[in-house]
C-alpha positions as CSV (number, residue, x, y, z in Angstrom):
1,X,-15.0,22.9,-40.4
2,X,-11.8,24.2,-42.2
3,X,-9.9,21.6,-44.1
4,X,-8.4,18.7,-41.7
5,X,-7.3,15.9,-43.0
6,X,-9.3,12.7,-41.7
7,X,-6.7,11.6,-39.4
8,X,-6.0,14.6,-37.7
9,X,-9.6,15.3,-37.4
10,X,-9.9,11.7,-35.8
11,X,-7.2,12.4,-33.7
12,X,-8.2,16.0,-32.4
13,X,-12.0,14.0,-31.7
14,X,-10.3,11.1,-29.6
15,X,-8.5,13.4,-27.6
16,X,-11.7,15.4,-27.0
17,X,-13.6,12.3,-25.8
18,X,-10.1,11.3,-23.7
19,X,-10.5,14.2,-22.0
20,X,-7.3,15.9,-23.4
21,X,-8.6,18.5,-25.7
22,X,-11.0,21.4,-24.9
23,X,-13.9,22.3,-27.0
24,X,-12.3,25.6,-26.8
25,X,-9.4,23.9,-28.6
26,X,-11.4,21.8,-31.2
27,X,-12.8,25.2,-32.3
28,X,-9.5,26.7,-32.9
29,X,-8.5,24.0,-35.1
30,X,-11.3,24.7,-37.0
31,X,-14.5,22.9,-35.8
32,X,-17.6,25.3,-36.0
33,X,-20.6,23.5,-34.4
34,X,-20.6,21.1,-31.9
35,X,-22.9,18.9,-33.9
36,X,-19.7,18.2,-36.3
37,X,-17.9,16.7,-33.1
38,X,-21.4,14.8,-32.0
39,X,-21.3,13.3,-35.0
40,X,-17.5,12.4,-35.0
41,X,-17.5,11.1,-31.7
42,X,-20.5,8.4,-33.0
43,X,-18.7,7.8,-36.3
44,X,-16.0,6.5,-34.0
45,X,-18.1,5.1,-31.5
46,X,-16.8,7.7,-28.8
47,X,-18.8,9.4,-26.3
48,X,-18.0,13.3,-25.3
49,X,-16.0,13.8,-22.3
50,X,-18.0,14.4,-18.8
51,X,-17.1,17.2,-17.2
52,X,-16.0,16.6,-13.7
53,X,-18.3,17.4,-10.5
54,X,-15.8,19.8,-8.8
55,X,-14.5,23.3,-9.0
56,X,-16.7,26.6,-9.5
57,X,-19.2,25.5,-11.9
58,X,-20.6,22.3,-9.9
59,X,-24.1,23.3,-9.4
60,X,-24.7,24.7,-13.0
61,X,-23.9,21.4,-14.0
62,X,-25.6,19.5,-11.4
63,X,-29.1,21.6,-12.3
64,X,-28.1,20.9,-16.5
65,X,-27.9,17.6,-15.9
66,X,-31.6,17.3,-13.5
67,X,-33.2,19.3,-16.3
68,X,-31.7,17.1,-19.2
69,X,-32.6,14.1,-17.1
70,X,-36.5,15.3,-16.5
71,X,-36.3,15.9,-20.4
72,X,-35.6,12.7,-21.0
73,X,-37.7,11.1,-18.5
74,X,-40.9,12.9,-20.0
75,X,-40.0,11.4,-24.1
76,X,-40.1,8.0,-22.4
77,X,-43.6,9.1,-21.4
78,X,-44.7,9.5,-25.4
């Protein structure tokens, strides 16, 4: 990640989980891997923004979350 300052990097991460900022938008202000914004979302205790189940992309999302779900389900199994 380029050089934010703490607060703004706070800031950009609680609009992300609020639902007002774009991952597209995190990037361009200069977050590089979505495991930076994982782990500022739990620094803050914030969870990332759920992607509503509407428009164009509904069943991609439907069958991401049934896989991510069996995933889990079968660790629970170990």
């Amino acid at each position: 990640m380029t050089a934010t300052a703490p607060d703004d990097r706070n800031a950009l991460l609680r609009a992300y989980a609020s639902g007002a900022v774009t991952w597209r938008e995190l990037r361009e202000q200069g977050f590089d891997d979505y495991i930076q914004v994982l782990g500022g979302l739990g620094e803050l205790g914030l969870r990332p923004p759920i992607a509503p189940m509407s428009g164009p992309n509904v069943e991609a999302r439907r069958r991401g979350r049934e896989m991510l779900a069996r995933l889990l389900r079968g660790q629970d199994a170990q």
